[in-house]
RODO-2510 file (C-alpha; in nm, 4 decimals, decimal comma):
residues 276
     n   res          X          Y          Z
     1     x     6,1630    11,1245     7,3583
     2     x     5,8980    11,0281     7,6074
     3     x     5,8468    10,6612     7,7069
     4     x     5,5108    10,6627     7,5410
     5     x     5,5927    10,7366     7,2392
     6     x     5,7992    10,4656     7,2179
     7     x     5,7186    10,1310     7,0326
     8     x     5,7832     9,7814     7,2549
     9     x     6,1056     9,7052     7,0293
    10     x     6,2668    10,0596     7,1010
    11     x     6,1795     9,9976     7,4804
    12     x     6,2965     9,6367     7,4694
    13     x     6,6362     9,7600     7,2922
    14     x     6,6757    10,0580     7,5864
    15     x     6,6143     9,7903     7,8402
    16     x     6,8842     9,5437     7,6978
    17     x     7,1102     9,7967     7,6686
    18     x     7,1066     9,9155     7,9937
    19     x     7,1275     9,5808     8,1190
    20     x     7,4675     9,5200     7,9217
    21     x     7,5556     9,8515     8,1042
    22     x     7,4571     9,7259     8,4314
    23     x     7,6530     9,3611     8,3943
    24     x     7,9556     9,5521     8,2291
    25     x     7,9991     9,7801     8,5488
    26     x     7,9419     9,4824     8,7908
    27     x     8,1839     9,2558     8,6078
    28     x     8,4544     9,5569     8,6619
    29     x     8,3755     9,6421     9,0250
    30     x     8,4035     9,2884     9,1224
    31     x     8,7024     9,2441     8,9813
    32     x     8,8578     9,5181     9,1629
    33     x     8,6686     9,3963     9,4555
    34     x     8,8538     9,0534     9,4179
    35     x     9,1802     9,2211     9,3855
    36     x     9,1617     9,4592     9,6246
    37     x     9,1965     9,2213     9,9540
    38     x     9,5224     9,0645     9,7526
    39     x     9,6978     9,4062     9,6577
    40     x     9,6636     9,5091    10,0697
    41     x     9,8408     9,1786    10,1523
    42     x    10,0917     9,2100     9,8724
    43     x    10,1777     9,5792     9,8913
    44     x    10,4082     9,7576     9,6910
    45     x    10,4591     9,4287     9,4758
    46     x    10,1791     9,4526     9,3177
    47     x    10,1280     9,8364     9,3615
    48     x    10,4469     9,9608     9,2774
    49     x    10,5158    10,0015     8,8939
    50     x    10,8618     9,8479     8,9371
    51     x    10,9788     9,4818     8,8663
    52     x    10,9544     9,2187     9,1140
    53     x    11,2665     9,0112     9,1277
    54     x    11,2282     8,6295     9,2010
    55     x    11,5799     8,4504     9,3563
    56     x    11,5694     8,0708     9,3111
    57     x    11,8427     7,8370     9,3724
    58     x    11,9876     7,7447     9,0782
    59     x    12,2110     7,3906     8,9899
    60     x    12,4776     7,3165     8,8040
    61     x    12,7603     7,0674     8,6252
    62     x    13,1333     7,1746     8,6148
    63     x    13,0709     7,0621     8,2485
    64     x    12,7377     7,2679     8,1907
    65     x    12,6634     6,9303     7,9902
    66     x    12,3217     6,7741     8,0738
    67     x    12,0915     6,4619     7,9556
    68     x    11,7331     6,3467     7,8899
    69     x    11,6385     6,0225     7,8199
    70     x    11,3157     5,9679     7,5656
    71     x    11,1906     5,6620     7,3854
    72     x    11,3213     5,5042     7,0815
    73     x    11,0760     5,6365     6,7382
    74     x    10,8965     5,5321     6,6136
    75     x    10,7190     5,3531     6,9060
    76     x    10,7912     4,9431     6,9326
    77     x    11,0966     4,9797     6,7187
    78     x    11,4091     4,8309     6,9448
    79     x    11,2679     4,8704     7,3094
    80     x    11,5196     5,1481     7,4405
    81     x    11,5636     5,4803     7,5336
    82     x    11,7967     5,7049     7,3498
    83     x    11,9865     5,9444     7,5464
    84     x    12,0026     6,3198     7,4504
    85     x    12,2627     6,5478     7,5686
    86     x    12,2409     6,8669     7,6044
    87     x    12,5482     7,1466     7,6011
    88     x    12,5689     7,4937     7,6690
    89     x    12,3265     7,4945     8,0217
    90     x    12,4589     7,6999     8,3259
    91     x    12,2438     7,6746     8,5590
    92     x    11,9192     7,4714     8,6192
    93     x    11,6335     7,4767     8,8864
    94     x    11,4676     7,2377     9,0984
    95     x    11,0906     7,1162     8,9902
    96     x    10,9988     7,1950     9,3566
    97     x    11,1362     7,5713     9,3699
    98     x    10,9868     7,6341     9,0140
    99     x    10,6459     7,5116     9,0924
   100     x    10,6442     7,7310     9,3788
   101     x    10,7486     8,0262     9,1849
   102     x    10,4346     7,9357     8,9421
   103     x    10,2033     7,9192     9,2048
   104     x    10,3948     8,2539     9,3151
   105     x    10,3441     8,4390     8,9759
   106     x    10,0133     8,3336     8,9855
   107     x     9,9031     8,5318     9,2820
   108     x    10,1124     8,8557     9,1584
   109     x     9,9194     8,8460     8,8080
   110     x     9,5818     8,7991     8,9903
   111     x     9,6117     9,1227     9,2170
   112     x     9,8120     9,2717     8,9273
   113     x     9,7635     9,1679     8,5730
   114     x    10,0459     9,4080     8,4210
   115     x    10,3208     9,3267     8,6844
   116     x    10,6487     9,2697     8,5965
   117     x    10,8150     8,9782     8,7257
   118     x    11,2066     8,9032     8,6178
   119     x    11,4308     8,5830     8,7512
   120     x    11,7467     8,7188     8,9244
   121     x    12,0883     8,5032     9,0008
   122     x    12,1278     8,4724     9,3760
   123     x    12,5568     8,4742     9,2374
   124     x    12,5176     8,8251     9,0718
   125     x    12,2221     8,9943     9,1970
   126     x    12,2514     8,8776     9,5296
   127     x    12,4101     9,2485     9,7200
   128     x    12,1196     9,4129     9,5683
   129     x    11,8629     9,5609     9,7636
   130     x    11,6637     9,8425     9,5482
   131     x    11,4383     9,6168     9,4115
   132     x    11,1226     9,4750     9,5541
   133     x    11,2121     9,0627     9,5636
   134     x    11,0373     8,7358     9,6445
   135     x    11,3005     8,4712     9,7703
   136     x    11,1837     8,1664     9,6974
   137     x    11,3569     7,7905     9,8577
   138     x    11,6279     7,7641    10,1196
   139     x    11,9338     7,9506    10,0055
   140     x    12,1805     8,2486    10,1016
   141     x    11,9163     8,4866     9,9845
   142     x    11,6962     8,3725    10,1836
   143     x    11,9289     8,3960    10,5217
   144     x    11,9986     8,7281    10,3810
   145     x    11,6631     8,8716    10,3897
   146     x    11,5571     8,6883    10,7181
   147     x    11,8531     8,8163    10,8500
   148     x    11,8683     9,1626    10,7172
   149     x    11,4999     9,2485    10,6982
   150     x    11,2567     9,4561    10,9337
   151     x    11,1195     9,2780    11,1188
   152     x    11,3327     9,0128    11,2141
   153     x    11,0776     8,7569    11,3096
   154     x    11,1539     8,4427    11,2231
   155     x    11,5193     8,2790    11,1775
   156     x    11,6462     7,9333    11,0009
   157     x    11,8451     7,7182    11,1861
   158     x    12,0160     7,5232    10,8969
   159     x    11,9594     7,2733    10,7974
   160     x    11,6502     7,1559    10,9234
   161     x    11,4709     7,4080    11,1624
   162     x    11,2577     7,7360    11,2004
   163     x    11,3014     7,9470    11,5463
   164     x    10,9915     8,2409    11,6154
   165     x    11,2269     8,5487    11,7578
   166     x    10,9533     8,6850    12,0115
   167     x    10,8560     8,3080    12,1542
   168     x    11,2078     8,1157    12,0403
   169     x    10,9593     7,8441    11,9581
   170     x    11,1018     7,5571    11,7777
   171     x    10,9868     7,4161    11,4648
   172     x    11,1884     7,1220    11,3864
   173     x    11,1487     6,8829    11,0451
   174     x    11,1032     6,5428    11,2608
   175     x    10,9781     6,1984    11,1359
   176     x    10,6267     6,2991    10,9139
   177     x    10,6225     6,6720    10,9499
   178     x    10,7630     6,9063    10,7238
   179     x    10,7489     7,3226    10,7486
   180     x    10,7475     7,6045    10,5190
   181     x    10,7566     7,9808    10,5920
   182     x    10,6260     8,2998    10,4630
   183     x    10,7752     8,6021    10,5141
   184     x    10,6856     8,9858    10,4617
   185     x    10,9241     9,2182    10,5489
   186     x    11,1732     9,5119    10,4040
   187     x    11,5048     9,6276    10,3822
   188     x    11,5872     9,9076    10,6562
   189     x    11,7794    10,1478    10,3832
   190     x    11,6012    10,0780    10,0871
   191     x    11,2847    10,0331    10,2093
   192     x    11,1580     9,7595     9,9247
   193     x    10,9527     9,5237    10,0096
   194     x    11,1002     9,0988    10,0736
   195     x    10,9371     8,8318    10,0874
   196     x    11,1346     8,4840    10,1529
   197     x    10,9254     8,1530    10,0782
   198     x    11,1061     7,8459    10,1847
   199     x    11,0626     7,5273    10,3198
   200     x    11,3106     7,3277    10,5432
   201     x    11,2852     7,0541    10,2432
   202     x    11,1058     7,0647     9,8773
   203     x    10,7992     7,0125     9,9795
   204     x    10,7670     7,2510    10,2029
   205     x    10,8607     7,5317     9,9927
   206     x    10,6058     7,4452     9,7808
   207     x    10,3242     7,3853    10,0716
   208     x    10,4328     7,7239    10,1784
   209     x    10,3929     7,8707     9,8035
   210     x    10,0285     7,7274     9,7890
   211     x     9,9275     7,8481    10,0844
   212     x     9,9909     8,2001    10,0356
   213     x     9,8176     8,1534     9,7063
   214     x     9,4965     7,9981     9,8008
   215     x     9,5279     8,1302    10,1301
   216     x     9,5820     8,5244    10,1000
   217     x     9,2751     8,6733    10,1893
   218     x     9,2528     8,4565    10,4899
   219     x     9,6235     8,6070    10,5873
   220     x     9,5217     8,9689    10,5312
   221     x     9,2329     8,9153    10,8329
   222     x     9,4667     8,7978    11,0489
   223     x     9,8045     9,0069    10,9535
   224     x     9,6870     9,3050    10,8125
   225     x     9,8517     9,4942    10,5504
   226     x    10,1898     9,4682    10,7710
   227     x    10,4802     9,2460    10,7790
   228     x    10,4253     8,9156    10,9444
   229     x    10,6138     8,5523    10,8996
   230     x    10,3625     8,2808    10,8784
   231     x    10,5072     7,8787    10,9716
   232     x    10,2655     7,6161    10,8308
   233     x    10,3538     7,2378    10,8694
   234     x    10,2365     6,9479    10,6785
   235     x    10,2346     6,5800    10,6418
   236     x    10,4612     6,4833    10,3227
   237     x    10,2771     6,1537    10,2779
   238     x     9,9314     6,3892    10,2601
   239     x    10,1063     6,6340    10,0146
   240     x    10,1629     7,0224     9,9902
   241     x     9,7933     7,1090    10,0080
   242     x     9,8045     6,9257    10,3724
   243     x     9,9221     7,2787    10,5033
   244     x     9,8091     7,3978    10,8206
   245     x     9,9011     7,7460    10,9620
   246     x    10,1118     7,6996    11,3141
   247     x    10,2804     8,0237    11,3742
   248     x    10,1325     8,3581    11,2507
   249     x    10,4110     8,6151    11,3995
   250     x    10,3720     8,9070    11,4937
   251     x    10,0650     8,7604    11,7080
   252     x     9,7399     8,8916    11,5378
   253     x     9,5576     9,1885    11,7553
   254     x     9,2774     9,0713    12,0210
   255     x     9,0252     9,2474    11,7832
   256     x     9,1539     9,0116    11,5035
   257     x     9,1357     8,7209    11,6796
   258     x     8,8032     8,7764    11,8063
   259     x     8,6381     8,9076    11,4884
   260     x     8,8083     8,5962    11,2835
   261     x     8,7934     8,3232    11,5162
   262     x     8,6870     8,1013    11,2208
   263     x     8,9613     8,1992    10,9813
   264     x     9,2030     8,1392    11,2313
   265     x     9,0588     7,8106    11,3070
   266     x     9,0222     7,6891    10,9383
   267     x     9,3830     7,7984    10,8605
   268     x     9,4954     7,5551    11,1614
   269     x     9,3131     7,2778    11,0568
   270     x     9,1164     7,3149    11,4071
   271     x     8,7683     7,3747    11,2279
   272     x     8,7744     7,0607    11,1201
   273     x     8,8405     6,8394    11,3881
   274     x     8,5884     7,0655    11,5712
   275     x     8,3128     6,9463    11,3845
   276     x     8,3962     6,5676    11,4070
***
């Protein structure tokens, strides 16, 4: 039907409708546009149909017999706590390691809302290497990936130090600074992809956590799609978002450093104290 034969409510409904259209198919490619600079960094984690194991440390009592204190209800009625115990519990985790492991899951579920993400037991699951896996805190897992993984980049010199392989630089936990790593690597026979997130102490693991989250895209400029181990170091009176990147191995091509000056800059806290 030609446009003139149209009456101003038919051509006002076209209109909206294509407009809905238009938004619709924006909303969708920026999405994907959002995602896409996260599933490069992330690879075959978020890629890869197959579930991503997470390793945390877990705790435990000989017992398996635990206890939580809450107050006395109703409210004002003898002044004490009462004491709940709690039977049956083999393992627990640390608030530090499980906070990083949410800040983790976040990032997998924004490059990848269907992926499938499953706890594993460092004690049973630990041989296993034909599963993609994100180690996360400082534990045997950890050593094994660092120490089993291509490339070896980075190693831990327990209990309280980081050493680059290339540069044997030094990063050791002294008075107020704290480190965390991120590494991106994968297992020579299987070919899955490992990632260890740790920090020398708590805090670190979860500075490290954050700053892969809020800091991916940032990563991808300077790393690429390829494995790399990233060292950032903080102040633990500033807390975990006081992460600034000190080590980005292997070193980042000339072109990369050149064309994102800035990022790198702004990831070592060096933007900043620029402009004071």
């Amino acid at each position: 039907m030609p446009w003139d034969d149209l009456d101003p409510i038919h051509i006002a409904l076209v209109l909206a409708v294509l407009g809905l259209l238009l938004v619709l198919t924006w909303s969708i490619v920026g999405r994907r546009d959002a995602q896409l600079p996260l599933r490069r960094l992330l690879g075959r984690l978020v890629t890869e149909p197959d579930t991503v194991g997470l390793f945390l440390r877990g705790m435990f009592v000989p017992s398996n017999e635990l206890f939580s204190r809450a107050p006395e209800y109703p409210p004002g009625t003898s002044g004490t706590l009462t004491v709940h115990k709690w039977i049956g519990i083999p393992e627990v985790y640390s608030a530090a390691d499980v906070r990083a492991a949410t800040e983790i899951a976040r990032l997998l579920i924004a490059a990848n809302p269907e992926v499938d993400i499953a706890f594993r037991s460092i004690e049973k699951d630990r041989k296993g290497w034909n599963e993609d896996a994100i180690a996360i805190g400082p534990h045997f897992k950890s050593q094994q990936i660092l120490d089993g993984c291509e490339p070896r980049l980075v190693a831990f010199r327990n209990p309280d130090a980081f050493k680059t392989v290339a540069s044997q630089e030094v990063f050791e936990a002294k008075g107020n600074i704290e480190y965390g790593l991120i590494y991106k690597g994968s297992h020579a026979a299987s070919h899955r992809a490992f990632w260890v997130i740790m920090g020398l102490g708590d805090l670190g693991t979860e500075a490290a956590a954050l700053f892969l989250r809020t800091r991916a895209r940032e990563l991808l400029r300077l790393a690429g799609a390829g494995p790399f181990a990233a060292i950032v170091s903080l102040d633990p009176g500033q807390g975990r978002e006081s992460a600034v990147l000190r080590s980005l191995q292997p070193r980042p091509a000339w072109w990369r450093r050149l064309l994102y000056r800035k990022t790198w800059l702004a990831l070592s806290g060096k933007l900043a104290t620029r402009g004071n």
